[in-house]
C-alpha positions in Angstrom: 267.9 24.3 75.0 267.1 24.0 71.3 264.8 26.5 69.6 262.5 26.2 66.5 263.7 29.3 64.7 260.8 30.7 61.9 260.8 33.8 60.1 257.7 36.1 60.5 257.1 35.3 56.9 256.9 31.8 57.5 255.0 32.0 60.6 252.4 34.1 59.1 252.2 31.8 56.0 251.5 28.8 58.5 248.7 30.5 60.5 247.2 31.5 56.6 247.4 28.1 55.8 245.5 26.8 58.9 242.9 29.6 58.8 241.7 28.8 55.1 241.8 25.5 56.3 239.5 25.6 59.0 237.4 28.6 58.3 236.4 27.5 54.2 233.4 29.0 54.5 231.5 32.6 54.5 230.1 33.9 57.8 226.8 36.3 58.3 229.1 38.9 60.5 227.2 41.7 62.7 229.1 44.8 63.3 229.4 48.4 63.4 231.5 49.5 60.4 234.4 52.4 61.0 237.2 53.8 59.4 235.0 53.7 55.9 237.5 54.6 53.0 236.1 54.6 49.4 239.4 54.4 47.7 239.8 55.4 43.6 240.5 52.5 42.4 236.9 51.8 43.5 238.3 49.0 46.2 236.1 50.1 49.4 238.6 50.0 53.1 237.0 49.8 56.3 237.2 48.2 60.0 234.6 46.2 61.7 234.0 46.6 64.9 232.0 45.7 68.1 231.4 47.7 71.2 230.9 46.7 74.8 227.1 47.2 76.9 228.3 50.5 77.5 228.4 51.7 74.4 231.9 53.3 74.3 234.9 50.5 74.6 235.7 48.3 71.7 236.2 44.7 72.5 236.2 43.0 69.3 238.2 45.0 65.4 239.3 43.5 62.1 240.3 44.8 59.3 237.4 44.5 56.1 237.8 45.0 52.3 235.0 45.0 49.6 236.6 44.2 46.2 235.5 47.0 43.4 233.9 44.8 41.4 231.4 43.7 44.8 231.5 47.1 46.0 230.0 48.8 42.7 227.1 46.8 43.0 226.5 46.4 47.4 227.0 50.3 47.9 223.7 51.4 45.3 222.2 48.3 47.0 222.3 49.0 50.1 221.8 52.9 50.2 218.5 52.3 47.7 217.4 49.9 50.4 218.5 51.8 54.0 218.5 55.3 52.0 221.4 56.1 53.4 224.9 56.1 52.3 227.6 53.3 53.1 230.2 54.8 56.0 230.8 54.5 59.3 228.9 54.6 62.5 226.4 51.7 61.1 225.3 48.4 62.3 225.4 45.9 59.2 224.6 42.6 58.5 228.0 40.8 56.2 228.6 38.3 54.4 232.4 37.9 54.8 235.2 35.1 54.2 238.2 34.8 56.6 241.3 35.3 55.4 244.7 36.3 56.2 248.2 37.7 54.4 251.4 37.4 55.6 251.7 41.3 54.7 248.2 42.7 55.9 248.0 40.2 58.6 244.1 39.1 59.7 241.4 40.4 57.4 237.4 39.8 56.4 236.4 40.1 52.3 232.8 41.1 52.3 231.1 39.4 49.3 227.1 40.6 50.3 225.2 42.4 52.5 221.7 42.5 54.4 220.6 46.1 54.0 217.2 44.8 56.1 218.9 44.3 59.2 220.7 47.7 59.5 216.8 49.6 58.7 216.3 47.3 61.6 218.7 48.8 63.6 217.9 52.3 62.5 214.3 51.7 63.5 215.4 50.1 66.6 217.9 52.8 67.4 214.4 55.5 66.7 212.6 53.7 69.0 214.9 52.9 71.7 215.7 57.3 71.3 211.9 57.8 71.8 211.6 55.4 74.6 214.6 57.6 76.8 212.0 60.6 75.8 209.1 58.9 77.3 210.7 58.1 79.7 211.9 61.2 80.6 208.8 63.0 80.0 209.6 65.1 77.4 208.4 62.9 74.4 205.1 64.9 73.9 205.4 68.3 75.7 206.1 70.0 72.3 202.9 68.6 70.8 201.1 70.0 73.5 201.5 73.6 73.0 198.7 75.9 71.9 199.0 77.4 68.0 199.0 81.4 68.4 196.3 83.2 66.2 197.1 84.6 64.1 200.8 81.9 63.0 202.4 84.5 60.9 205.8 85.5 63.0 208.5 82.7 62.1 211.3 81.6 63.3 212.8 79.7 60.3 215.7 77.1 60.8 217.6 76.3 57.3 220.6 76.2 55.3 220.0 79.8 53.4 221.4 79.0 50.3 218.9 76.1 50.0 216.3 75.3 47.1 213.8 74.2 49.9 214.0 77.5 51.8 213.3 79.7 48.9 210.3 77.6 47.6 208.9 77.9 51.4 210.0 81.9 51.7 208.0 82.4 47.9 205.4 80.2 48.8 204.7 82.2 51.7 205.2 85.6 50.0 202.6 84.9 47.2 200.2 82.9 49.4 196.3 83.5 48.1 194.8 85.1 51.0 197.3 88.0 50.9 198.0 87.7 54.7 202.2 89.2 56.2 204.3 87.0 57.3 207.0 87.8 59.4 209.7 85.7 58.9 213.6 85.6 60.4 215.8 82.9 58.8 218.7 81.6 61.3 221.2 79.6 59.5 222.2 76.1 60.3 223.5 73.3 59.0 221.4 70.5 57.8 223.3 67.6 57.4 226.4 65.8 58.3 228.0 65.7 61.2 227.9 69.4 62.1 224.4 69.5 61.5 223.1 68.8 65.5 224.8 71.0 67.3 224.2 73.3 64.3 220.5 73.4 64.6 220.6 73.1 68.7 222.7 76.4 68.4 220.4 77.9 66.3 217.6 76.6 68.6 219.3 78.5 71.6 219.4 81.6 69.7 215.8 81.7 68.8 215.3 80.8 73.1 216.5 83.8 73.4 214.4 85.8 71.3 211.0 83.9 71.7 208.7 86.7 72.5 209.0 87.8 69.0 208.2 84.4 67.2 204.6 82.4 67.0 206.5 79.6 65.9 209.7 77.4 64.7 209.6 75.6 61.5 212.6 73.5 60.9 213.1 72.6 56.9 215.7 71.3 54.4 215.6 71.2 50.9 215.5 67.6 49.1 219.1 65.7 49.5 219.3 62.3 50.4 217.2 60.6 52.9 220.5 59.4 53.8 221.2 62.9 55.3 218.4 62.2 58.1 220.8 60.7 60.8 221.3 64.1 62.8 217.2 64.2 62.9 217.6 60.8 64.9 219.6 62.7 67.5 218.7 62.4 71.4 219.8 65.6 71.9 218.5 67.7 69.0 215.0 65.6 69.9 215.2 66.4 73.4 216.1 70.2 72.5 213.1 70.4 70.2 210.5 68.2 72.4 211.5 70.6 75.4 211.4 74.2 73.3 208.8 76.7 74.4 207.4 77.8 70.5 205.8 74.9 68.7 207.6 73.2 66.2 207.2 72.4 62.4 209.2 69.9 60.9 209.4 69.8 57.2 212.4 67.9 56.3 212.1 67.1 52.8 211.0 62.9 53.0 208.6 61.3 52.6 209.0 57.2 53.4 210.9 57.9 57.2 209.6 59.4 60.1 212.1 60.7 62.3 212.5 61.1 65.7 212.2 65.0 65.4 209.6 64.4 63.5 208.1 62.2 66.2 208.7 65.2 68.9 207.3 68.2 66.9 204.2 70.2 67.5 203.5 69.5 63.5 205.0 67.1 61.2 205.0 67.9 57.0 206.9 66.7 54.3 208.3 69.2 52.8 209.0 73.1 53.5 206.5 73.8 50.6 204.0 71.9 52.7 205.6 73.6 55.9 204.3 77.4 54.4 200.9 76.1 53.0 200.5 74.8 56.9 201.4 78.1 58.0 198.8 80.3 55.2 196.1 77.7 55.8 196.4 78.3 59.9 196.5 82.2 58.8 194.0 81.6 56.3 191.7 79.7 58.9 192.0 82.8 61.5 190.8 85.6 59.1 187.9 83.2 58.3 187.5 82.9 62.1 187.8 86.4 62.5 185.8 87.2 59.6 182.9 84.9 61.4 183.4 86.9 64.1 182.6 89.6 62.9 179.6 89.0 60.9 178.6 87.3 64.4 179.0 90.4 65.9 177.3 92.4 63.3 174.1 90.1 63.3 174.0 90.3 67.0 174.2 94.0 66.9 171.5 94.6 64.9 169.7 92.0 67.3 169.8 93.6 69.8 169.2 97.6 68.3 166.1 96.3 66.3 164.8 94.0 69.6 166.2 97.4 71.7 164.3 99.6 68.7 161.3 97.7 69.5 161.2 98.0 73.2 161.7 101.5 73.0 158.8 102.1 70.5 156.5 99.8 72.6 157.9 102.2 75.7 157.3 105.5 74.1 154.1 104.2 73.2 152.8 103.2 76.7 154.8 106.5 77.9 152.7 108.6 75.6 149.5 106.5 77.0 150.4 107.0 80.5 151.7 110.6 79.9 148.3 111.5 78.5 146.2 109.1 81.3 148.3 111.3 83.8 147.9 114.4 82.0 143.9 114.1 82.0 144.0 112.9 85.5 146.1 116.1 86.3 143.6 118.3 85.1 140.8 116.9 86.9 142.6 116.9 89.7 144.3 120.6 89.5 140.3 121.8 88.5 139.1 119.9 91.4 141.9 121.8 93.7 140.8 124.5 91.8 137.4 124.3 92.3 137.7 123.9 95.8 140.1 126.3 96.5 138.1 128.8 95.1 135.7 127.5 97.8 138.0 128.0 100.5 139.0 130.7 99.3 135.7 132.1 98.8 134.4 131.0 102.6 137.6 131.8 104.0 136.9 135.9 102.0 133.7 135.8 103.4 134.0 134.9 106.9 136.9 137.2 106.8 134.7 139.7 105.6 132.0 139.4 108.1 135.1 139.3 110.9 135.8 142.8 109.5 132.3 143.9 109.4 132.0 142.9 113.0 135.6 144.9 113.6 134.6 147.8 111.6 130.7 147.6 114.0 132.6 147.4 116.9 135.3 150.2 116.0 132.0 152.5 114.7 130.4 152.3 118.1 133.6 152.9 119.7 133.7 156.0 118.2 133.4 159.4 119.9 130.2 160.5 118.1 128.5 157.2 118.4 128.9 157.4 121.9 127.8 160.9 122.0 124.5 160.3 120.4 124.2 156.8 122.8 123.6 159.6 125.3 127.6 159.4 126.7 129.0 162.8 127.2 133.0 164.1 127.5 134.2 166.6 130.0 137.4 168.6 128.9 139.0 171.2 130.3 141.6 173.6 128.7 141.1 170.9 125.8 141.8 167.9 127.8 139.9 164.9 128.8 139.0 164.8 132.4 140.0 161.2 133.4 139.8 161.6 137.0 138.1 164.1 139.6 141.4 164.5 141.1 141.7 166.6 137.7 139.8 169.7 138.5 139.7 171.7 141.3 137.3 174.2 143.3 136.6 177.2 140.2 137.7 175.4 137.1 135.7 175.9 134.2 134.8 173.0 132.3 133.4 171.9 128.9 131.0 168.8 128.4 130.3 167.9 125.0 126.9 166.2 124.1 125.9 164.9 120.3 124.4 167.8 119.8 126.3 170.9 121.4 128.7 171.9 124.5 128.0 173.2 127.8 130.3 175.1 130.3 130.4 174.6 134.0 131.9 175.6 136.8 133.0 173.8 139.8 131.7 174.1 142.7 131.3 171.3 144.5 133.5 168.0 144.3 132.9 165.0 146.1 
């Protein structure tokens, strides 16, 4: 059997040949880019690649390059455009020609790019984050939360070293209305690739002490909208949308709203704005309060002059009745008087002629009265003679008359 015997070389210069035959011109290419290498030369390095349904498996990789003298001019392109920075983990839109080199094998050379088409995807990629919240039923439970009275106990999420933090802890230090703020910083990273889990952990350590805090402001100072990706997050969204303290986002943009933006109780754009939301919410409870009590105060004095009143129309009708009563009193104590004195004066008379009659009937009963009624009293030895069964045959006895005494003897008894 014969064989056609080719060097790799040779065989690689033939499959050049037919691919810049057949593939002459450039192709619009969408792909997620990978494996981004800015090398020093200024050449830019990268793979293109395309992912199955699922999100995970590759199915479809070639190798890119972007010359330096395309590259200087696409990369400040595009990032002015998407406002973020050319690397991996995007969805592009690519002008590319085929090509292929018997050393570096298969390979696209990217001569222009659609930065419209990957804001597309970042915006589709927002929404398509927001719909999974929605659907899950988290998307506005953080929004829903009640502001405490007064917001001045904070929970601050930030990289300390910051410009942003500072402005918002000075800001809040020198505010106008001279109101406290009590204010604990818990460090996080705020972007790159550390910054999610950074800011979830820090979210999980605040959880823990929540009783102490009003409220969570999440802030960054300035950098590069560019930075935002992490604030895209599922996760950190989820974590935020689900967290029991309202949430202030102040992540330093102005042109994108995030998803956590999206989720937050309150969304501000910057942490300056983030501690004048926090003094005017102070500001409008001590003017609140401050209402309150001048409410309180005119209300009082409602009531103690309407209460003054009453009791000087009272006293007054007291003083009326007291004196009504106290004139009826007196006619009515001289009128028990009157005609007690009555009473009493019948009641001493008929007493009186009661004892008169007692003192008649006591003077006749008397010994002499009866006497002179022509009564007489025998006596003998002394002693009343009560009985005939008293003397006897001989005695000698006296019988007094009301004028003089007489002595007998007895000589006869019957």
């Amino acid at each position: 059997m014969n064989h056609t015997i080719v060097s790799l070389s040779e065989l690689n210069s033939n499959i050049k040949d037919v691919i810049r035959e057949n593939f002459t011109e450039s192709y619009w290419l969408r792909a997620e880019t990978s494996d981004v290498r800015h090398h020093r030369n200024g050449h830019c390095y990268l793979e293109f690649i395309e992912k199955a349904r699922d999100g995970q498996s590759i199915v479809a990789k070639a190798r890119g390059t972007i010359w330096s003298s395309t590259f200087s001019m696409l990369k400040p392109y595009f990032e002015q455009e998407t406002g973020q920075p050319f690397t991996s983990g995007i969805m592009v839109l690519v002008s590319v020609t085929v090509d292929f080199h018997e050393t570096y094998g298969f390979g696209l050379f990217v001569n222009d790019i659609d930065p419209s088409y990957t804001l597309g995807e970042i915006a589709r990629n927002r929404m398509l984050v927001l719909k999974r919240l929605e659907e899950d039923g988290v998307l506005t439970l953080n929004k829903e939360l009640q502001l405490a009275e007064p917001l001045n106990r904070v929970a601050v999420i930030s990289s300390p070293t910051a410009a942003g933090y500072e402005d918002f802890q000075n800001q809040l230090d020198h505010n106008a209305t001279g109101a406290v703020f009590y204010t604990k910083l818990f460090p996080a990273v705020m972007q790159g690739d550390r910054s999610e889990g950074s800011i979830i952990s820090a979210l999980e350590q605040i959880y823990e002490h929540k009783h102490l805090f009003d409220i969570v402001v999440i802030i960054r100072g300035g950098g590069a909208s560019s930075d935002l990706n992490c604030f895209d997050s599922y996760l950190l969204a989820a974590n935020c949308a689900q967290f029991p303290l309202p949430i202030v986002s102040g992540i330093g943009h102005e042109r994108d709203v995030t998803v956590l933006d999206s989720v937050a109780h309150t969304r501000v754009k910057t942490p300056t704005a983030a501690a004048e939301f926090l003094i005017n919410r102070v500001s409008d409870s001590i003017n609140h309060l401050i209402y309150l009590q001048d409410s309180v105060v005119s209300l009082s004095r409602n009531i103690l002059d309407r209460n003054e009143r009453q009791l000087n129309a009272w006293s007054k009708d007291l003083y009326h009745h007291a004196r009504s009563f106290l004139h009826n009193s007196r006619s009515s104590l001289k009128y028990l008087a009157d005609r007690l004195q009555r009473v009493v004066k019948h009641s001493m008379e008929k007493e009186s002629f009661e004892i008169q009659k007692y003192e008649h009937f006591v003077s006749l009963s008397l010994p002499e009265n009866m006497l002179k009624r022509g009564y007489t009293i025998t006596m003998r030895n002394g002693k009343i003679i009560k009985s005939v069964n008293d003397i006897a045959f001989g005695d000698v006895i006296q019988t007094r008359f009301s004028d003089g005494e007489i002595g007998s003897k007895i000589v006869d008894k019957k």
